[in-house]
N, C-alpha and C positions, 0 to 999 in steps of 0.2 A: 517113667523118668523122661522118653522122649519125649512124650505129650507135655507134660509140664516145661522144657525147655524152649518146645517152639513157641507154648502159650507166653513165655516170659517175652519170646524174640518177636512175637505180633503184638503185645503190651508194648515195649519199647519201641517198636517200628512206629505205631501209632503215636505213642506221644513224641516223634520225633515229629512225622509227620505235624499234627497238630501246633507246634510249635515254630515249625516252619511256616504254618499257615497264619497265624498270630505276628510271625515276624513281618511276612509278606505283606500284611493287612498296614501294621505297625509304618510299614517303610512306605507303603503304598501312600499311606494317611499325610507320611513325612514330606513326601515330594509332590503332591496334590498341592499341599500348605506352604512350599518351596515356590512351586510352576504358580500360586495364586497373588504369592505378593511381589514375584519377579513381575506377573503382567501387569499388577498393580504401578510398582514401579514406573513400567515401559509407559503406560497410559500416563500418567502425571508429568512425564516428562516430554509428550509429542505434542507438536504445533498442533493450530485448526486445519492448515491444508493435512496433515498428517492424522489426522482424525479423521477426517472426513474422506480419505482418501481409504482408510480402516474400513469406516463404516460401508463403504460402496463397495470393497472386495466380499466384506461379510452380507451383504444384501443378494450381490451376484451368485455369492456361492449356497449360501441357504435357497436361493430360489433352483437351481437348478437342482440341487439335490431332490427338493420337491418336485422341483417337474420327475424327476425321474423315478418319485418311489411308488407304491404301488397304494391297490385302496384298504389294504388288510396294515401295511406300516404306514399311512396316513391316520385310520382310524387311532393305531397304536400312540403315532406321538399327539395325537389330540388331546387322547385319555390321559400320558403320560404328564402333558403342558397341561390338565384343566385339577390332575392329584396333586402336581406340587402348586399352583397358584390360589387352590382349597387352601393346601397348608400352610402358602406362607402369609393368605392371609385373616388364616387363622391363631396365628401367632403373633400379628402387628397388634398397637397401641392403637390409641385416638387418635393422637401426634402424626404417628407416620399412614394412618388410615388418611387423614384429611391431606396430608401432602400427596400420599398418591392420587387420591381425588381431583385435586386443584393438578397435579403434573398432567394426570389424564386430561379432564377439560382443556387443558393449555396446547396440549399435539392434538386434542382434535380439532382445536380453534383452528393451528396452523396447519391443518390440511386439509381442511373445509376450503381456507383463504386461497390454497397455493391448486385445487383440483376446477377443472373447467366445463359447461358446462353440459358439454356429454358424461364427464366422470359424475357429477350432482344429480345429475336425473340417472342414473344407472346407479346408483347410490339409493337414490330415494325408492326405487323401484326393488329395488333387493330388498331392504327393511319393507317394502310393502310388503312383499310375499313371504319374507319371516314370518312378521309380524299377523297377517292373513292364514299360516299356515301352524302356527302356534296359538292361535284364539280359536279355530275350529276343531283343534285337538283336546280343548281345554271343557272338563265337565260345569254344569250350573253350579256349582258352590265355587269352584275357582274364576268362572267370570264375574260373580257376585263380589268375590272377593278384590278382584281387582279392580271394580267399579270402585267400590268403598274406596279402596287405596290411592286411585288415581282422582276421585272426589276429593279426599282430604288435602292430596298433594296440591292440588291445584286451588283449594281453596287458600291453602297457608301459602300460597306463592301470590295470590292475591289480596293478602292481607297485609303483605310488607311493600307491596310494589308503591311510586311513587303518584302523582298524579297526570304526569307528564309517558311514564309506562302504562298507565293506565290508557289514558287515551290512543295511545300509538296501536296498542292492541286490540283495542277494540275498533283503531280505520282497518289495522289490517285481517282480521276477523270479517268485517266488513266488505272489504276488496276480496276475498278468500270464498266465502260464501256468492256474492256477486257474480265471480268467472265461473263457479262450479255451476252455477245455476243456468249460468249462458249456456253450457255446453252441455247442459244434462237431454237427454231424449224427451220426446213425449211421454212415454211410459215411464222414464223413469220420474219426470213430473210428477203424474198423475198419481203413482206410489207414496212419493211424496206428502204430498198435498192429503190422500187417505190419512199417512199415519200421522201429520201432524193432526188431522180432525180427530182420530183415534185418540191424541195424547191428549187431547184438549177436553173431549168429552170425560174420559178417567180423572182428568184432574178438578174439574168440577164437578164432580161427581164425589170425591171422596174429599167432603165436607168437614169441615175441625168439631169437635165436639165439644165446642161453646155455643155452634149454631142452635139460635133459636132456645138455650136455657133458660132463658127470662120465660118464655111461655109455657112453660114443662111445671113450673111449680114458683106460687110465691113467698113460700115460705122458708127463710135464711135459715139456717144452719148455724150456730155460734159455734165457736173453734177459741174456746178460751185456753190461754198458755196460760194461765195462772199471775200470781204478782210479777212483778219484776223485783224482787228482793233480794238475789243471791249477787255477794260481792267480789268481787276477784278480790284474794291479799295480795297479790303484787303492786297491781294499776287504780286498784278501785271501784272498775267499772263494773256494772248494775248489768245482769240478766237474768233468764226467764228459768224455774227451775227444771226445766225439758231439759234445757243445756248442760246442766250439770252430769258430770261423769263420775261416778266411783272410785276410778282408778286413780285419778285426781282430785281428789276434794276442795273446792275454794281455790284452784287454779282452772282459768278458761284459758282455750287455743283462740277463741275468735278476737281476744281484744290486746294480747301481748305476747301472744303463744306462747302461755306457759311461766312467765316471768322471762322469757327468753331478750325482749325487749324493754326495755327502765324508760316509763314518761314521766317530764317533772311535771308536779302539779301544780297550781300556781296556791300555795299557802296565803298569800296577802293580795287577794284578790279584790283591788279597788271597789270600795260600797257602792259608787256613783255609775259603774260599769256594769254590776251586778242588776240592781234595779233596772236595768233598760230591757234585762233578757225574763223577769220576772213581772207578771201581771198583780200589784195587788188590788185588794177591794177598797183601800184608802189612797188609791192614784186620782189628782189630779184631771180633771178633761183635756189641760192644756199638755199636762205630760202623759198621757195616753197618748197623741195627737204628735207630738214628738216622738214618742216611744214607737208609733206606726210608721213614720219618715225612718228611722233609724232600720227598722227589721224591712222596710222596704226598699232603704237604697244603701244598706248593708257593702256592698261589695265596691257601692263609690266610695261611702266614707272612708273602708280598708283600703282603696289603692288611694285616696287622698293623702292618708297620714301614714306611709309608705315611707319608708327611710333608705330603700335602695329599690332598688332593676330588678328583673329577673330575666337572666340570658342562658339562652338552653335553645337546641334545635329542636323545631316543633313540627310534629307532622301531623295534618289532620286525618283522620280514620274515613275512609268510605264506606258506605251501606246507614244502615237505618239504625235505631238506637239512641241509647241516650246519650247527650254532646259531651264527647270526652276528646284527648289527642295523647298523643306517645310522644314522649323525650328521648332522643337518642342521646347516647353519652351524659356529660355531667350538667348537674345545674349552678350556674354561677349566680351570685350575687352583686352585683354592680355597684360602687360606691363612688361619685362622680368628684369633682375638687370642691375646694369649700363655697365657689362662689362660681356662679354662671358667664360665661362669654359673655362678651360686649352681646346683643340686639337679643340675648334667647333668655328666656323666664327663669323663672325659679322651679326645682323640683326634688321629691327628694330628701335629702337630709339637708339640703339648701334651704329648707322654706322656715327650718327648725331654731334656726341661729338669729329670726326675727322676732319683733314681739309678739303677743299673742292674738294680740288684734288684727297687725301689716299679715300674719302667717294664716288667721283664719281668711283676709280678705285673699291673699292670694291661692288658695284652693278654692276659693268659690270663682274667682275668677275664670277659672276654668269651664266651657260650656258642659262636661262632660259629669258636671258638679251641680246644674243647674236646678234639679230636684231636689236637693239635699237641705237641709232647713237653716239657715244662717245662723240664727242664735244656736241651734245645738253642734253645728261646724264648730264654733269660737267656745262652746263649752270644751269640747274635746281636745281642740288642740290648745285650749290651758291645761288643761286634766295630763296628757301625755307630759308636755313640757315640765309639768311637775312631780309627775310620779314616776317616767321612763327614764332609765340610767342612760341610753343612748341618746334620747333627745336633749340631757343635761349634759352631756359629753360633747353633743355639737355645737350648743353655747357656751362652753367651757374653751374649746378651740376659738371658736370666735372674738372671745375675750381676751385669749393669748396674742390670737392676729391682732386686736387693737392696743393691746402694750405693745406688742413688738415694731407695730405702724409709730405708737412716741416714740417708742425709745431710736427708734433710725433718723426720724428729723430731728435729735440731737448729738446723737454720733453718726450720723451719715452714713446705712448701713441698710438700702433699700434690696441688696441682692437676696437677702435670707428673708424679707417679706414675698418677694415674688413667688421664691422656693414654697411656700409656709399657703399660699393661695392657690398654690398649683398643683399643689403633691394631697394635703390632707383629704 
């Protein structure tokens, strides 16, 4: 019976304990979340001298604790400061990953600016011997690895640069290479100079394996993909049946992905249009002849009979390749007023509100029009003017501007023609 009485009096000691440990945790928790929005507080409401006066007791005092601690609680708060900066930033979003990103960059902009320049060379000198002391530690699949990575990086950093960065890096590249070379030794020359002949030889040496296929054999290979007969149902569009998937039947990725994108097709597709992009065996010499002007200055007729601008930041791409450029941002469409400044041309959805003859001559006008074949110029721009809903919408305002031009010299009422020449 006495055993059982003490067992009950160390049960209840225990859960007294434990509860008081729970309480302790509890209240501990309470006034941690008390002490953190009290300094929250204090902080929102102190000056800049009063900040910064903060900041320089907290720098003094954290530094000299460090001077003073030892190398076993240096190693400790390292490992301590590198577990929780793992976790919290294994816990952040995109959001708050890119702002810390961009806040980093920003302090180290401003202390790059504000350090002189015995701090920049003992700076630079330290990340050498890092950086010198971490690549000699590092096994052949992790420098491989970092080549790749540091290749990519630097290629995609030079694929957005402008062409004014472009040049500045490569004077300073240039300057950079230059001084080093000034000041390299003989030996270290002559090292040099080996291994660029080393890298030169390897590189000629490892030949692409097109070299010389025309004399290995002259006889081609066909590589037939078959008809082109399979139709997409969404778009329409014609391909090969290689393309075709299974798991999709009668939907392609390459031409709408999937139905994912709606093209209108043009149902009433002008007869006299059609014919230009179709050879038959009952054409004409004279419209063949025409037909060849047409698919060969193709891209003047189109910006001829152009009915607006295209406005968009353009950047041209550097390197080799076929001629393309990047848009940054949106592309705008330009629609200019219905009539040109006093001494400037016509252009535009301007040239559309003439007849068809004044409208063909002033496209040819243009030196940039000079190849383009006059009679089929003046066939087109009749053909648009009678079949395009926008070219009849710009002679249609035009019509209005000359009722509204009577009707003001008889009620005196030129301010809303001015509006009406200016705004459309």
């Amino acid at each position: 019976m006495l055993m059982s009485v003490e067992q009950d009096f160390k049960k209840t000691l225990c859960v007294s304990k434990s509860g008081e440990n729970r309480e302790d945790v509890v209240k501990r928790q309470a006034r941690l979340q008390e002490n953190a929005r009290r300094q929250r507080r204090r902080r929102d409401s102190e000056g800049v001298e009063e900040r910064q006066a903060r900041l320089r007791e907290n720098a003094q005092r954290q530094q000299a604790r460090r001077e003073s601690e030892g190398v076993e609680e240096r190693q400790a708060r390292l490992r301590e400061n590198a577990q929780r900066q793992r976790a919290r930033r294994e816990s952040e979003n995109v959001v708050e990953r890119q702002m810390r990103l961009q806040e980093g960059l920003q302090r180290q902009m401003r202390r790059r600016q504000r350090e002189s320049s015995e701090g920049r060379r003992t700076r630079l000198q330290s990340n050498a011997q890092i950086q010198q002391r971490r690549r000699a530690s590092e096994t052949m699949e992790g420098r491989e690895l970092r080549s790749q990575a540091e290749a990519m990086r630097l290629q995609r950093r030079r694929e957005f640069e402008s062409t004014e960065a472009r040049a500045l890096r490569q004077q300073e590249d240039t300057q950079r290479h230059r001084r080093r070379r000034t000041q390299e030794s003989e030996r270290e020359r002559s090292v040099r100079l080996q291994s660029n002949a080393l890298a030169n030889r390897q590189r000629r040496s490892r030949l692409p394996e097109s070299t010389g296929a025309a004399l290995l054999s002259r006889i081609t290979e066909v590589n037939y993909l078959g008809e082109l007969n399979r139709r997409c149902v969404n778009c329409g569009a014609l391909h090969f049946p290689c393309v075709a998937k299974t798991s999709h039947p009668g939907k392609f990725r390459e031409c709408c992905d999937l139905g994912r994108f709606t093209l209108n097709v043009f149902e009433s597709f002008p007869e006299q249009l059609r014919r230009l992009f179709v050879r038959g065996p009952d054409s004409t010499e004279e419209f063949r002849r025409m037909q060849r002007n047409f698919l060969e200055n193709i891209r003047n007729f189109n910006s001829a009979l152009a009915m607006a601008s295209m406005g968009a930041q353009v950047e041209t791409l550097q390197g080799r390749g076929p001629c393309c450029y990047r848009i940054h941002g949106q592309v705008y469409h330009r629609l200019g007023p219905l009539h040109p400044r006093d001494g400037e041309p016509r252009q535009y959805g301007q040239i559309y509100i003439l007849d068809t003859e004044l409208a063909a001559q002033e496209r040819l006008g243009d030196v940039r029009n000079s190849e383009c074949e006059p009679g089929f110029m003046r066939f087109l721009s009749g053909l648009l003017a009678s079949v395009n809903v926008y070219a009849q919408s710009y002679k249609m305002m035009y019509e209005v501007e000359q009722m509204e031009i009577a009707m003001a010299k008889i009620v005196r009422q030129p301010i809303f023609v001015w509006f009406l020449r200016n705004v459309l």
